[in-house]
N, CA, C and O of each residue as an XYZ file, in Angstrom:
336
protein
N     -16.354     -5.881      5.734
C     -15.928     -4.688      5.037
C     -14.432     -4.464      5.203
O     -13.748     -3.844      4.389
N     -13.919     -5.096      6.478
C     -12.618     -4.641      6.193
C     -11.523     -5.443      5.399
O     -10.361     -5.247      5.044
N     -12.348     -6.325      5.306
C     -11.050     -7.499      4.122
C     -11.205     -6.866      2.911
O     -10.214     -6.863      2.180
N     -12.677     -6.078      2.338
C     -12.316     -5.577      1.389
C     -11.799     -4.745      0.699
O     -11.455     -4.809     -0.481
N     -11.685     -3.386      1.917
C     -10.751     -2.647      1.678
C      -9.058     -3.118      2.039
O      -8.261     -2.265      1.651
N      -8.633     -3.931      2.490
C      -7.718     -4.896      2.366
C      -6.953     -5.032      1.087
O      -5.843     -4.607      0.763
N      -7.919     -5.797      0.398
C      -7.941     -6.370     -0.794
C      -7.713     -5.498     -1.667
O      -6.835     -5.856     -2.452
N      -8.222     -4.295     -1.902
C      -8.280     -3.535     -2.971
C      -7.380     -2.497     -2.860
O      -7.589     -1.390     -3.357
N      -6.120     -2.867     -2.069
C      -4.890     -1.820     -1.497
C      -4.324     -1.751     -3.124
O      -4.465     -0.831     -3.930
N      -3.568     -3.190     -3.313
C      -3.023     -3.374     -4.547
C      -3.545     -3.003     -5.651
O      -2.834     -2.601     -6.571
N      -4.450     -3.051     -5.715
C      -5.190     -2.247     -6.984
C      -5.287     -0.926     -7.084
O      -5.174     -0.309     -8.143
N      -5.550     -0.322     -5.739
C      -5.844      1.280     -5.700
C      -4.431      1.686     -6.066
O      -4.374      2.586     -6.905
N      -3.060      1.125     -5.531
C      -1.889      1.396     -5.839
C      -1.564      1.526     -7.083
O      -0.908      2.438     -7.588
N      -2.324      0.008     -7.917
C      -1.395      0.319     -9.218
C      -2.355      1.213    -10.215
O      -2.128      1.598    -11.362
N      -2.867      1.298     -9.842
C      -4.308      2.121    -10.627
C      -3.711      3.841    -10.437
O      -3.542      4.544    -11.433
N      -3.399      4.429     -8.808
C      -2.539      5.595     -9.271
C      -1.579      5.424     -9.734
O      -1.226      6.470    -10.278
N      -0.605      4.368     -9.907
C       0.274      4.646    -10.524
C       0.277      4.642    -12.296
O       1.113      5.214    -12.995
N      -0.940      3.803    -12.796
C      -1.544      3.959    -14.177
C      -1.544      4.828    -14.594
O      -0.922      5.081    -15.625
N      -2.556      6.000    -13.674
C      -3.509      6.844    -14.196
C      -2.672      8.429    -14.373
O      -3.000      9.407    -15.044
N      -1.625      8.232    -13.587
C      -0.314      9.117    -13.625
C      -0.577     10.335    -12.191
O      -0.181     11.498    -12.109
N      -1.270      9.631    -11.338
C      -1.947     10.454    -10.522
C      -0.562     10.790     -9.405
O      -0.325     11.760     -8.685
N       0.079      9.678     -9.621
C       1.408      9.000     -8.588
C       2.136      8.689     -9.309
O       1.803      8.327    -10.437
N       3.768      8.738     -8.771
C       4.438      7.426     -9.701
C       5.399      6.671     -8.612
O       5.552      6.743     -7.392
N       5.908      5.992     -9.569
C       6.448      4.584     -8.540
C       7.437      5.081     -7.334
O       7.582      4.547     -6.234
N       8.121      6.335     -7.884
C       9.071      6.757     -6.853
C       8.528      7.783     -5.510
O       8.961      8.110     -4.405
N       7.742      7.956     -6.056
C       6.583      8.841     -5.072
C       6.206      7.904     -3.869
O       6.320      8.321     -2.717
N       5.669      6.387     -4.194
C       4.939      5.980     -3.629
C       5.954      4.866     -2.216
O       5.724      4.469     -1.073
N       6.965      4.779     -3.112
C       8.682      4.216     -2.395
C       8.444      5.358     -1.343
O       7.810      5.332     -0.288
N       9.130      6.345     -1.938
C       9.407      7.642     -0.710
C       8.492      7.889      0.468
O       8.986      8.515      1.406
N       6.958      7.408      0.587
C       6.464      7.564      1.084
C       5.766      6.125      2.156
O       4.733      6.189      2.823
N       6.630      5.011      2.043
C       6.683      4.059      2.584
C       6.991      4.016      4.090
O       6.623      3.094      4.817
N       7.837      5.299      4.584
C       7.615      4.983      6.565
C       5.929      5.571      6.363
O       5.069      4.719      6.586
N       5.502      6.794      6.009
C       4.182      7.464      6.292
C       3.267      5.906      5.831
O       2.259      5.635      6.484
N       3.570      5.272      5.060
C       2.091      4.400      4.791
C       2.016      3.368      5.823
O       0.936      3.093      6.345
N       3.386      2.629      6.230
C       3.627      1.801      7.624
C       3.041      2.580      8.945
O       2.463      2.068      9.904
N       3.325      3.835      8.746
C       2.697      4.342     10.332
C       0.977      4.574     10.324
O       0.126      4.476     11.208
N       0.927      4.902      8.988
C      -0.622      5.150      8.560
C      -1.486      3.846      9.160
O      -2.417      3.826      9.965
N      -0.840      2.821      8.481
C      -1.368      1.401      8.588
C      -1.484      1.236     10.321
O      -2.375      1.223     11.170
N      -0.426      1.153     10.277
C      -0.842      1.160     11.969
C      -1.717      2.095     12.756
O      -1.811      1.676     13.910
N      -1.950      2.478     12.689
C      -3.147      4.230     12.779
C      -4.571      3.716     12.175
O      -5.525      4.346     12.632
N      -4.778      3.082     11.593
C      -5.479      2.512     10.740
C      -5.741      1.514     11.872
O      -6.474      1.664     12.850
N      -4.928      0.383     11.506
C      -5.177     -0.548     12.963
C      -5.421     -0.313     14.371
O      -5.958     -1.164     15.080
N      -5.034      0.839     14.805
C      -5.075      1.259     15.913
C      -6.855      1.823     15.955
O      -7.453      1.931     17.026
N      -7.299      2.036     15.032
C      -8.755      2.446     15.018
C      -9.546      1.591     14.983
O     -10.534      1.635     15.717
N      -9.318      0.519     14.071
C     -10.016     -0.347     13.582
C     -10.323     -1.370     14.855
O     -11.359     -1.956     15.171
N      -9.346     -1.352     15.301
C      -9.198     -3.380     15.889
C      -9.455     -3.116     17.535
O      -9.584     -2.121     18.249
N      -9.456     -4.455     17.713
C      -9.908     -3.810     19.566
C      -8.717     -3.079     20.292
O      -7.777     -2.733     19.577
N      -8.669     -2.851     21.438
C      -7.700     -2.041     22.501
C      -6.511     -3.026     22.360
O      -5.595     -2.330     22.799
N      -5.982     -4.163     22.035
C      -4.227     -5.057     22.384
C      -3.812     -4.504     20.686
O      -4.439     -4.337     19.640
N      -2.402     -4.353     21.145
C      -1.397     -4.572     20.439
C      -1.807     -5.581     19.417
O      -2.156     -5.380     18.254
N      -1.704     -6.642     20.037
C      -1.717     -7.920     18.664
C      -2.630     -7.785     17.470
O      -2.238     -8.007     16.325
N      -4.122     -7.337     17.838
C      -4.864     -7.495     17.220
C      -4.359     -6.035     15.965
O      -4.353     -6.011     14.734
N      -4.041     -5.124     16.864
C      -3.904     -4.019     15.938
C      -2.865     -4.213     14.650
O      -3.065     -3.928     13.469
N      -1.526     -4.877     15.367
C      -0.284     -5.480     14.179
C      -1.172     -6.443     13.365
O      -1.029     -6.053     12.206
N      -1.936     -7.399     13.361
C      -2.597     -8.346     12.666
C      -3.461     -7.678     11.689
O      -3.892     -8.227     10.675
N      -3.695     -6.475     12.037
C      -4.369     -5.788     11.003
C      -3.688     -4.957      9.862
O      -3.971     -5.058      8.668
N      -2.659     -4.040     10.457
C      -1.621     -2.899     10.440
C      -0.623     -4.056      9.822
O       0.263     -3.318      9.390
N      -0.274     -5.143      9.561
C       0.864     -5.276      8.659
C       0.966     -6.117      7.690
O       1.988     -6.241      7.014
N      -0.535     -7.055      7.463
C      -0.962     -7.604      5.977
C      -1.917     -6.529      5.381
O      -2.672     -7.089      4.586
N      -2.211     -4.959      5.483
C      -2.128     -4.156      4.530
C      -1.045     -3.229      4.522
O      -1.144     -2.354      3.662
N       0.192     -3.181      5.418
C       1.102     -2.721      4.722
C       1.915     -3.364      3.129
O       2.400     -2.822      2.135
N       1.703     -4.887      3.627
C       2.561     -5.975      2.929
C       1.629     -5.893      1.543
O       2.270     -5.853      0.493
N       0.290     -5.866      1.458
C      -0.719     -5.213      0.461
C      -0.670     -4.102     -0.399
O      -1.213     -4.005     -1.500
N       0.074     -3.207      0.229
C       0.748     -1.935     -0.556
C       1.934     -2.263     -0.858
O       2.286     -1.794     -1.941
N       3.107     -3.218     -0.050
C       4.413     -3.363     -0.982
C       3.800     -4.675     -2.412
O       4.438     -4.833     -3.453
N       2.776     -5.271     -2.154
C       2.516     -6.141     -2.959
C       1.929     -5.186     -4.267
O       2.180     -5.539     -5.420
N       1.229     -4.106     -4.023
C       0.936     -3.681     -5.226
C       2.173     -2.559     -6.048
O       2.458     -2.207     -7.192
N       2.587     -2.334     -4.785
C       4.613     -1.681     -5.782
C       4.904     -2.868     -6.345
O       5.463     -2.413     -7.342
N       4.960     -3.995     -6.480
C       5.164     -5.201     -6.902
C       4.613     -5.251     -7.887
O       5.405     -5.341     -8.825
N       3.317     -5.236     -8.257
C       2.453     -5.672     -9.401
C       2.232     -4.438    -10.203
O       1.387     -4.505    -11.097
N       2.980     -3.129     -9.980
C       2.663     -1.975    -10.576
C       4.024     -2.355    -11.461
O       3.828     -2.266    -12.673
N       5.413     -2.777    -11.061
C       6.606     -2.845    -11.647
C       6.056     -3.792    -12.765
O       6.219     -3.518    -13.954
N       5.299     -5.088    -12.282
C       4.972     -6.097    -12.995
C       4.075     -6.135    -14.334
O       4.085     -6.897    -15.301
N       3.226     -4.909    -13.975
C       2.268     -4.924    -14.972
C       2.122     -3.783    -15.894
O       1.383     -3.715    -16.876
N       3.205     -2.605    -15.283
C       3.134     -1.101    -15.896
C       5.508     -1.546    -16.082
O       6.414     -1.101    -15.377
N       5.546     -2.017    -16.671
C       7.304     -1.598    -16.608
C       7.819     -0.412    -17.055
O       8.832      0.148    -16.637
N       6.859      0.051    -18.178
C       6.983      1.365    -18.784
C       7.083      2.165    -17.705
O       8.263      2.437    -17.486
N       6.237      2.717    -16.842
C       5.671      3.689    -15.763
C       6.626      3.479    -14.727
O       7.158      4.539    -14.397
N       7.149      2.189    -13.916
C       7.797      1.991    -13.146
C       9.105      2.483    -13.747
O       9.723      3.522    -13.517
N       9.340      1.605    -14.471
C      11.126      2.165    -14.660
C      11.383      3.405    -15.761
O      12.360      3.358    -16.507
N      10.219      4.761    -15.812
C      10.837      6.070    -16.310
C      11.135      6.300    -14.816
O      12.104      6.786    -14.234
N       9.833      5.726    -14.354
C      10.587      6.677    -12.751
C      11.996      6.723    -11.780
O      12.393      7.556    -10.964
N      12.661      5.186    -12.352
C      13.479      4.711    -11.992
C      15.233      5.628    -12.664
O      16.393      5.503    -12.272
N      14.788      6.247    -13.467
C      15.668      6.536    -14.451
C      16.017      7.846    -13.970
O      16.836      8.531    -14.583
C-alpha cells in the first residue's frame, strides 16, 4: 500500500492543478511544508532509524516535484497563467 500511494503523488498533483482546485504557484510556495510533511510522513510510516525514514520521505518528495513537472508538461495553459 505504500508504493501506491507513492505513485499516485504525481497524479493527485496534476489533477489539482487541472481541476482548478490549486494552481501551479500555490503548490511552488508550499514546497518547504510538503518536504517537512514528507518527512512526518516517513517518520510515521517507516521503522525507528533515520535512514529508513529519508528512504521513504524523499522519493515522494521528488514525486511531488515530478508531478510540478508533468503539470507544466501536460497543462501549459494552467501552469504558465500562473506564472504571469
Amino acid at each position: 500500500m505504500r508504493g501506491e500511494l507513492r505513485v499516485e503523488v504525481p497524479i493527485a498533483t496534476v489533477m489539482l492543478i487541472w481541476s482548478g482546485v490549486v494552481d501551479a504557484q500555490q503548490l511552488r510556495a508550499a514546497r518547504p511544508y510538503v518536504f517537512l510533511g514528507a518527512f512526518v510522513v516517513g517518520m510515521l510510516l517507516a521503522p525507528q532509524d533515520v535512514f529508513s525514514q529519508a528512504l521513504l520521505a524523499v522519493p515522494m518528495y521528488l514525486l511531488f516535484e515530478g508531478g510540478l513537472i508533468m503539470a507544466k508538461v501536460l497543462l501549459p495553459e494552467k501552469v504558465s497563467a500562473d506564472s504571469a
